[in-house]
C-alpha positions as CSV (number, residue, x, y, z in Angstrom):
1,X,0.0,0.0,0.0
2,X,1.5,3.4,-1.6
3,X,1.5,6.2,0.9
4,X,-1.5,8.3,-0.6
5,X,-3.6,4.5,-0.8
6,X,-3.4,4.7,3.4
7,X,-6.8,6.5,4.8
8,X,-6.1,9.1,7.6
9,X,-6.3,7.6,11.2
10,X,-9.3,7.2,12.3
11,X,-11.3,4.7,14.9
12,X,-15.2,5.0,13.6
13,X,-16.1,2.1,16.6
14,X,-14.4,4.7,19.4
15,X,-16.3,7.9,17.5
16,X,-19.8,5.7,18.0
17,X,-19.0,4.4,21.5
18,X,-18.3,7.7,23.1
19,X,-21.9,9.1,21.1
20,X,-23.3,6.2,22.0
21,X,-22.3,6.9,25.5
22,X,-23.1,10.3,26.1
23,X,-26.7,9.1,25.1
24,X,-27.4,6.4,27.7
25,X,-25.7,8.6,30.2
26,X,-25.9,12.3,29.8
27,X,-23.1,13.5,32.5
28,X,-20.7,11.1,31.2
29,X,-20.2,14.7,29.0
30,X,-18.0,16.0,32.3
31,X,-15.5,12.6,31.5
32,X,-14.8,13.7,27.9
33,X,-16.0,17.6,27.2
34,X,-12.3,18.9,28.4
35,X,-10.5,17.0,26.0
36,X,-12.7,16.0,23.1
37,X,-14.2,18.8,20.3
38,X,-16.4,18.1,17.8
39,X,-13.7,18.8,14.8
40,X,-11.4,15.5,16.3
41,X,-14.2,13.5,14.6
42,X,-13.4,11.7,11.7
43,X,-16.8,11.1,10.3
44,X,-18.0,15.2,9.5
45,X,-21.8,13.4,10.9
46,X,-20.5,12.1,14.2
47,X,-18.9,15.5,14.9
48,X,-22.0,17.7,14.7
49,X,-24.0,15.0,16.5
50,X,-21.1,15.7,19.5
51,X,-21.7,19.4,18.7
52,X,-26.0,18.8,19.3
53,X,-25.2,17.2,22.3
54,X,-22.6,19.5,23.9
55,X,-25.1,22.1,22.9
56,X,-28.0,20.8,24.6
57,X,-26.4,19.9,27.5
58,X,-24.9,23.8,28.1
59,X,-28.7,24.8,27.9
60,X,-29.4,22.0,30.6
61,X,-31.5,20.0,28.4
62,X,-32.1,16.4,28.5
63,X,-29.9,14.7,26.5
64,X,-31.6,11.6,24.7
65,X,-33.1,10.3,21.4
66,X,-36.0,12.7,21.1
67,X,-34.2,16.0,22.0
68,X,-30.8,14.8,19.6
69,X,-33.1,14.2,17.1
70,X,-34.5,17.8,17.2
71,X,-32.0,19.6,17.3
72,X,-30.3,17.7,14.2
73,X,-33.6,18.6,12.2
74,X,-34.0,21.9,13.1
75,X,-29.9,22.2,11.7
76,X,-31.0,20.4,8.6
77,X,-28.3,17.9,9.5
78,X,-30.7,14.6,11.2
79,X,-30.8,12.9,7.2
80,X,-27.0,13.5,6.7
81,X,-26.2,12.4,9.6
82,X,-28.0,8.8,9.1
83,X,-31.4,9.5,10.2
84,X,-33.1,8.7,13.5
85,X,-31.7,4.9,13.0
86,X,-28.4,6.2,13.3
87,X,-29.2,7.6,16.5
88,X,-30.8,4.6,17.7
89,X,-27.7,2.6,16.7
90,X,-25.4,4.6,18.7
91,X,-27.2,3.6,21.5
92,X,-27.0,0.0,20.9
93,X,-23.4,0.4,20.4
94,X,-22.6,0.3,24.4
95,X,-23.8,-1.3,27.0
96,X,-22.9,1.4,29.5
97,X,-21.0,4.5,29.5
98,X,-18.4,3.6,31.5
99,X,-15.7,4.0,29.4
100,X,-16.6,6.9,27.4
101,X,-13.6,8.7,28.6
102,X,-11.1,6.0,26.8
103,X,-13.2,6.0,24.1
104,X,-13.0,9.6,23.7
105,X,-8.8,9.8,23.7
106,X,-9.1,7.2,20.9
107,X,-10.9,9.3,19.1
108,X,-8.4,12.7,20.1
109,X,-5.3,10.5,19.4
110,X,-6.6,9.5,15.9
111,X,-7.6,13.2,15.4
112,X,-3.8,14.9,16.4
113,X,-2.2,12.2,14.0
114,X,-4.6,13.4,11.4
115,X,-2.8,16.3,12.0
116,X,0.8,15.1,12.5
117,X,0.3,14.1,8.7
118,X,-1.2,17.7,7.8
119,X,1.8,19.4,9.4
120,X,3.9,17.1,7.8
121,X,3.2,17.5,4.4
122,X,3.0,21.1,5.1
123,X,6.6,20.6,6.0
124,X,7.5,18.6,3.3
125,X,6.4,21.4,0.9
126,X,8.4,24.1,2.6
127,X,11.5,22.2,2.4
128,X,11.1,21.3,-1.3
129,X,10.3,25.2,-2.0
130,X,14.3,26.5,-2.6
131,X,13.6,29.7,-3.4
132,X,12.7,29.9,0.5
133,X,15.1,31.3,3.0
134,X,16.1,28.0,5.0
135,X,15.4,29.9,8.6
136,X,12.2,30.9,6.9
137,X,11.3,27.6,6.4
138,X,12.6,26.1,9.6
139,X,10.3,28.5,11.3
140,X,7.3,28.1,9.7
141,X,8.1,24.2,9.8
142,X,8.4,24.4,13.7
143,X,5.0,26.6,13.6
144,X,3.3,23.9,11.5
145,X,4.4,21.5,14.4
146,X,3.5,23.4,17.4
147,X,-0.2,24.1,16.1
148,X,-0.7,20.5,16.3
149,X,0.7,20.6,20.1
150,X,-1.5,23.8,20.5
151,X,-4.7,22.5,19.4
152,X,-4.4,19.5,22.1
C-alpha cells in the first residue's frame, strides 16, 4: 500500500462508542467535554452530533433520542447524519458509559495524528520550495508542528 492509498487515522467504533455513550448517560459529558471537540471526529456526521449534544447539554436540556433528534432537524443535519436509525444505533453500540472517557482519547489520538500528517506534508512542501530562505522555512516548519501541540 502506496503512501497516498493509506486513509487518515481514524477509529469509527471509538467515535460511535463515546456518542453512544453520552446518550445512555448524559453526565458522562463531564469525562470527555475537556478534551474532546467536535472537529477530532473523523466522520463530519458524528462531529455535529457531539456538537448537538454538547449544545444541549450547556442549555441544561435532556440529552436523549427525542431531543438529539430535534436539534439535528432543526440544523437540517438529522438525514445527513444517518437519520433517526443512526441515532438509535449509537445507543445500541454500548452497554454502559463507563468507558466513554477512553473511548474519547481514541478518538483525540486519531484526530492529532490526522494532524501530524497535515503538518507534515506542510513541512515537506516548505523544504522542497528552494527559493525559501532555510530559517524561513525552519520556522514556519516548527510553527506547523506546534499548532498541532496547541490545538491539544
Amino acid at each position: 500500500m502506496t503512501e497516498l492509498d493509506k486513509l487518515p487515522p481514524h477509529n469509527l467504533e471509538s467515535e460511535e462508542a463515546v456518542l453512544g455513550s453520552l446518550l445512555i448517560d448524559p453526565d458522562a459529558i463531564f469525562d470527555v467535554s475537556t478534551f474532546l471537540k467536535p472537529d477530532m471526529f473523523y466522520r463530519e456526521a458524528n462531529g455535529w452530533i457531539f456538537e448537538a449534544i454538547l449544545d444541549l447539554y450547556n442549555r441544561r436540556e435532556p440529552v436523549d433520542l427525542i431531543t438529539l433528534t430535534e436539534v439535528l432537524r432543526q440544523r437540517d443535519q438529522l438525514e445527513a447524519v444517518g437519520g433517526e436509525g443512526y441515532i438509535i444505533g449509537l445507543i445500541n453500540t454500548v452497554p454502559t458509559s463507563v468507558n466513554a472517557a477512553s473511548y474519547g482519547h481514541i478518538v483525540e489520538a486519531a484526530a492529532v495524528r490526522r494532524r501530524l500528517i497535515g503538518a507534515a506534508s506542510t513541512i515537506a512542501n516548505l523544504a522542497y520550495d528552494e527559493a525559501e530562505e532555510i530559517n524561513n522555512v525552519i520556522d514556519r516548519a516548527e510553527s506547523a508542528l506546534f499548532s498541532v501541540s496547541e490545538a491539544r
